[in-house]
C-alpha positions as CSV (number, residue, x, y, z in Angstrom):
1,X,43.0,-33.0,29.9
2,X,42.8,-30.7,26.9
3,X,40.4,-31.8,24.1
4,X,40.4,-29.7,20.7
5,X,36.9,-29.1,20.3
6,X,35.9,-29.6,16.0
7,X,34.2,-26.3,15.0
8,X,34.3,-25.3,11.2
9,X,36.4,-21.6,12.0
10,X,39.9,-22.1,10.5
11,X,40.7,-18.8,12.5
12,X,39.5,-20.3,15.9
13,X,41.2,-22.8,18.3
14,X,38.3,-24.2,20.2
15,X,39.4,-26.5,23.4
16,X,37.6,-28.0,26.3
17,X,39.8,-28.5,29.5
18,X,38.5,-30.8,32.4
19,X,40.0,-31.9,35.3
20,X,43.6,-31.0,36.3
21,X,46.2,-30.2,34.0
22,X,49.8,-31.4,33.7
23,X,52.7,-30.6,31.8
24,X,52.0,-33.6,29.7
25,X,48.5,-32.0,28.5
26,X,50.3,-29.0,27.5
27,X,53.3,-31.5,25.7
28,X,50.9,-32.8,23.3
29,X,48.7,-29.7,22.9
30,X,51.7,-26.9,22.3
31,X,52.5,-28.3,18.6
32,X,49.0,-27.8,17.6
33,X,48.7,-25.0,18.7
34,X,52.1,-23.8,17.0
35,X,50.8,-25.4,13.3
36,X,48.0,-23.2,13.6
37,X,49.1,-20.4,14.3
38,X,52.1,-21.0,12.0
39,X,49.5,-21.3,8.9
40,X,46.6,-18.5,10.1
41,X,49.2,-16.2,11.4
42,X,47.2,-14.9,14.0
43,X,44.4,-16.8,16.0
44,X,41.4,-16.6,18.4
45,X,41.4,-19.3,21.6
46,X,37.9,-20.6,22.9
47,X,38.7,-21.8,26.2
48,X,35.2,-24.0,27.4
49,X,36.1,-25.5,31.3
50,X,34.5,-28.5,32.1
51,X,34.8,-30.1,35.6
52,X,38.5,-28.3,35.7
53,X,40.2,-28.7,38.6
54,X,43.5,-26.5,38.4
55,X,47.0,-27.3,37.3
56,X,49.8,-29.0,38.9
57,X,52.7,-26.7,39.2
58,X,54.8,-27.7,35.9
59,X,51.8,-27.0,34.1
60,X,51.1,-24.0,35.7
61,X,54.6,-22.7,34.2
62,X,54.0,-24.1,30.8
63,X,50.6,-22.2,30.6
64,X,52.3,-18.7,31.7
65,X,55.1,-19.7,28.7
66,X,52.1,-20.7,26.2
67,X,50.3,-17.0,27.0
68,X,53.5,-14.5,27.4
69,X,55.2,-16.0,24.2
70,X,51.7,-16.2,22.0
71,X,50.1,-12.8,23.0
72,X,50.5,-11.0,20.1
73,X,49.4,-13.7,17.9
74,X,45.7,-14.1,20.3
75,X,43.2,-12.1,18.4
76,X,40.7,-12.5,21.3
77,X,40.5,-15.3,23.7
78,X,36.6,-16.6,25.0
79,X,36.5,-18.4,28.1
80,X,33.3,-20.6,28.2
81,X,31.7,-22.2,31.7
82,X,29.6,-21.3,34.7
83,X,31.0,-20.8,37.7
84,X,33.5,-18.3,39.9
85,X,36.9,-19.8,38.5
86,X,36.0,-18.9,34.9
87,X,35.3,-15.3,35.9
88,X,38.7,-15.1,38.1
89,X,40.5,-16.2,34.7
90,X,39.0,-13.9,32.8
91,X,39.8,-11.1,34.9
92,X,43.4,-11.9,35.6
93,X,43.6,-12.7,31.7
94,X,42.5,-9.4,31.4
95,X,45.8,-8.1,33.6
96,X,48.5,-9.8,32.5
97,X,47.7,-10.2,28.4
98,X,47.3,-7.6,25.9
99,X,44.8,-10.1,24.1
100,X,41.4,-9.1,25.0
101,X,39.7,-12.0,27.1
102,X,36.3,-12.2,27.8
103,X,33.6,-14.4,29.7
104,X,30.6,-16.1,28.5
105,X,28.3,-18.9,30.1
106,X,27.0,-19.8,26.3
107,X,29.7,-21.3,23.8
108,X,27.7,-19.9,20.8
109,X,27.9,-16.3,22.3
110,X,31.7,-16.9,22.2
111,X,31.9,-17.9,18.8
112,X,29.8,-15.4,18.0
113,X,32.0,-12.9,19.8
114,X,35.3,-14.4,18.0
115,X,33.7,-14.4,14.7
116,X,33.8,-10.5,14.9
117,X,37.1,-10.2,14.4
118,X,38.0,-12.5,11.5
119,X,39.2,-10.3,8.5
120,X,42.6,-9.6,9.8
121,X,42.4,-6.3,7.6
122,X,40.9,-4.9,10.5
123,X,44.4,-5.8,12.5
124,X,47.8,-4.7,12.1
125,X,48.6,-7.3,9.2
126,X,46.2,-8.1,6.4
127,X,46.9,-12.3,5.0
128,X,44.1,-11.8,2.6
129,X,40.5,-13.3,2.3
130,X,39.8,-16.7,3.9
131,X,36.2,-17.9,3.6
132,X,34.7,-15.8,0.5
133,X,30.1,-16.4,0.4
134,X,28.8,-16.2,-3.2
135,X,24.7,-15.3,-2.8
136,X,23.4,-16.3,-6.0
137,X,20.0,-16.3,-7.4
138,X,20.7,-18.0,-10.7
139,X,20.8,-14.4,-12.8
140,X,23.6,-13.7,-15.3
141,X,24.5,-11.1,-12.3
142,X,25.0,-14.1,-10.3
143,X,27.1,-15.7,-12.7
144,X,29.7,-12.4,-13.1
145,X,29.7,-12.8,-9.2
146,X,31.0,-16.7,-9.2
147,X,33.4,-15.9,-11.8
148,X,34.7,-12.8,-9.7
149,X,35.1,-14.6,-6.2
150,X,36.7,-17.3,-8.4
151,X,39.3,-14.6,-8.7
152,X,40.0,-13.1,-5.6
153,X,40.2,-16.7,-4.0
154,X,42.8,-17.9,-6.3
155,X,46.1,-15.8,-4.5
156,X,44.8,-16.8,-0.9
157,X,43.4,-20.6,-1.8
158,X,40.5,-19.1,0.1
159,X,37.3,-21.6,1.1
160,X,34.5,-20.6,-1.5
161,X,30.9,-21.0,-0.7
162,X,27.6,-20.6,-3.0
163,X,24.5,-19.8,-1.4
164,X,21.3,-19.8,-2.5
165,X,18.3,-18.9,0.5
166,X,15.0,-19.7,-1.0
167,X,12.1,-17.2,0.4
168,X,9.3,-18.0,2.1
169,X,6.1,-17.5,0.6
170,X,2.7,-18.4,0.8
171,X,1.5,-21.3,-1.8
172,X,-1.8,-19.2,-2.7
173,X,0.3,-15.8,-3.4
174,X,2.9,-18.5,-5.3
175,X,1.3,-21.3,-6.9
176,X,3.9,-22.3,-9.5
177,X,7.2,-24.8,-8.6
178,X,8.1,-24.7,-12.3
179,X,10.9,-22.3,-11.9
180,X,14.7,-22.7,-10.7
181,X,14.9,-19.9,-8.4
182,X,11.4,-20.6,-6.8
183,X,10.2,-19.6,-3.3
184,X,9.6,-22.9,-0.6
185,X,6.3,-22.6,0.7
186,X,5.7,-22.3,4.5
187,X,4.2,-24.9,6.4
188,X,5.4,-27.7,4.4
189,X,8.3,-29.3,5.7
190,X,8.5,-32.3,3.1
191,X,8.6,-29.8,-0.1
192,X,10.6,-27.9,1.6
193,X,13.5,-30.3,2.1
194,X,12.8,-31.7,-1.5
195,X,12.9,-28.5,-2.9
196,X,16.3,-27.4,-1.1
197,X,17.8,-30.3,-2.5
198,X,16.4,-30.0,-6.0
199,X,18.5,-26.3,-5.6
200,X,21.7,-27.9,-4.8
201,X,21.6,-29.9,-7.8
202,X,20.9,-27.0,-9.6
203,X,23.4,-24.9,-8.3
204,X,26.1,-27.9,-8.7
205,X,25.0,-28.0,-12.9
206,X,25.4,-23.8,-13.1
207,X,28.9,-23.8,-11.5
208,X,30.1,-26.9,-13.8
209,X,28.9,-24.8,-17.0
210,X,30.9,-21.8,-16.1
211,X,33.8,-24.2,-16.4
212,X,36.3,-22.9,-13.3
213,X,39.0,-25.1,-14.0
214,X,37.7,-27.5,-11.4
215,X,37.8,-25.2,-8.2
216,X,35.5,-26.9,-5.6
217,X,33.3,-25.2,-3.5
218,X,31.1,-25.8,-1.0
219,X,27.3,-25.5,-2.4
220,X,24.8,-24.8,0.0
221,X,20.7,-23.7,-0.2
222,X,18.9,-22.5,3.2
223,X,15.2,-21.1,3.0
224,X,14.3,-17.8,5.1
225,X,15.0,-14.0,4.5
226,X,17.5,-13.3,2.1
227,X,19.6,-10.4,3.8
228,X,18.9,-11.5,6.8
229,X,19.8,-15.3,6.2
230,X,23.3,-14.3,4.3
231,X,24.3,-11.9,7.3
232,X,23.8,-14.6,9.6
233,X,25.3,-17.2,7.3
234,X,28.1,-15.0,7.3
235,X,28.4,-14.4,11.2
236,X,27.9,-18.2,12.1
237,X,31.0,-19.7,9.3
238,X,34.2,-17.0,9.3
239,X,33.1,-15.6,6.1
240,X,34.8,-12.5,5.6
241,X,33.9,-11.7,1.8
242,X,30.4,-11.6,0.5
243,X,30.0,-10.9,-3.1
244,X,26.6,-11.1,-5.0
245,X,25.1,-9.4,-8.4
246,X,24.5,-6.3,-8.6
247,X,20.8,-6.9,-9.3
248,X,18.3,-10.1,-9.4
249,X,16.2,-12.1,-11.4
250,X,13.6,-10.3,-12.4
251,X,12.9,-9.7,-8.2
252,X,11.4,-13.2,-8.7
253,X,12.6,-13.9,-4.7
254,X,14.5,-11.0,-3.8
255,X,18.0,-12.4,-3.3
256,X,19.6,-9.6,-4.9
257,X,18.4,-6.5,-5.9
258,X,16.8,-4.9,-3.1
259,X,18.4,-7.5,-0.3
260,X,21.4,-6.3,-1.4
261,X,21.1,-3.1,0.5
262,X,19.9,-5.0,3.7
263,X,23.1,-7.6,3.4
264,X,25.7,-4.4,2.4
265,X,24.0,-2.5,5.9
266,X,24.6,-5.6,8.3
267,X,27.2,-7.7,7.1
268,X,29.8,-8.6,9.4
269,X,32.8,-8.5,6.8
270,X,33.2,-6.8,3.3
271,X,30.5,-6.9,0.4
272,X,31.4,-7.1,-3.7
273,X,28.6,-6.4,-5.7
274,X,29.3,-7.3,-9.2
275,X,27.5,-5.7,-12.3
């Protein structure tokens, strides 16, 4: 049986196969396959085995068909499991495909592993931007960045998500919640989660007064390191675009500013700043 597996990469095909296969589990699963690649152009395959037990010999035929004819439109191809088989199809992947295939006993390693490869500027072909991550902290800067990534999404219809990651910080070194762009203090789960969602509201009345002719976008607000919490943001969702001010709000939390460096040094895609 093959099982599509929901993850939210639009650039990833992520299956589970268990027990053994025959040509009617390939039937139904070849047209989805073909949609998808047919809209993303090119692809990446997780493969995560569970319990499988081989193919009958029809399918066996229709799986050599599905690999020779979509090879060049693989990216990279993980296959997820724990035991010898896996390892013997990753090797003889490895042989007879041009995509790369690789093992992995973790199915976040081999997201993580696909996600490197999902600006397909870095391929042959370039389709444009896909997933473009706004990092705001509520300054005009932040404002200019919105209205930019606005843009650049229009001519793709690219996903658009706005990001806010409130700091850390120590109530006695931060005493006052008066402030939009404030700091959640540590050890306080409650506040925490109140305060995360008092951002989202926030964030939601910002976007609707830059009036964007209605473009939706997905709002979210995470608390940790700034850079360190947009770079991994980034690496976790298929964002291939990050674009962010230029400079903060008066370094009230250090989203921008001087995180900027740190997301600009270990992001996984491209990085706008915007003035």
């Amino acid at each position: 049986m093959i099982k599509e597996i929901p993850i939210n990469e639009p650039h990833i095909l992520a299956i589970e196969v268990s027990g053994k296969l025959t040509k009617e589990d390939y039937a139904s699963f070849v047209p989805q396959l073909n949609r998808l690649i047919e809209k993303e152009r090119r692809i990446s395959l997780l493969i995560k085995l569970d319990d499988f037990d081989g193919w009958t010999a029809k399918a066996a035929w229709e799986d050599l068909k599905i690999a020779f004819k979509h090879d060049d439109d693989f990216v990279r191809i993980a296959i997820v499991g724990d035991g010898f088989l896996e390892r013997l199809l990753t090797t003889a992947g490895n042989v007879f495909l041009n995509t790369e295939v690789k093992y992995f006993e973790e199915e976040f390693e081999a997201l993580s592993w696909l996600n490197e490869v999902r600006n397909l500027s870095e391929k042959d072909e370039y389709s444009g931007y896909r997933h473009i991550l706004i990092a705001t902290d509520f300054s005009r800067f932040s404002d200019s960045a919105i209205k930019k990534a606005v843009e650049i999404a229009q001519p793709f219809n690219a996903k658009i998500t706005l990001l806010h990651v409130a700091e850390y910080i120590s109530a006695d070194l931060y005493p006052s919640l008066g402030e939009l762009a404030v700091p959640v203090l540590a050890d306080n789960p409650e506040l925490e989660k109140e305060h995360l969602e008092k951002i989202k509201e926030d964030m939601k009345e910002e976007v609707a007064k830059l009036h964007l002719a209605n473009r939706t976008m997905t709002i979210e607000a995470i608390s940790g390191h700034p850079a360190d919490t947009i770079v991994d943001y980034s690496n976790h969702h298929g964002v291939d675009l990050i674009v962010m001010g230029s400079h903060g709000r008066r370094g009230l939390a250090r989203l921008l500013g001087s995180s900027t460096n740190g997301v600009i040094n270990h992001a996984p895609c491209d990085v706008l700043t915007v003035v």
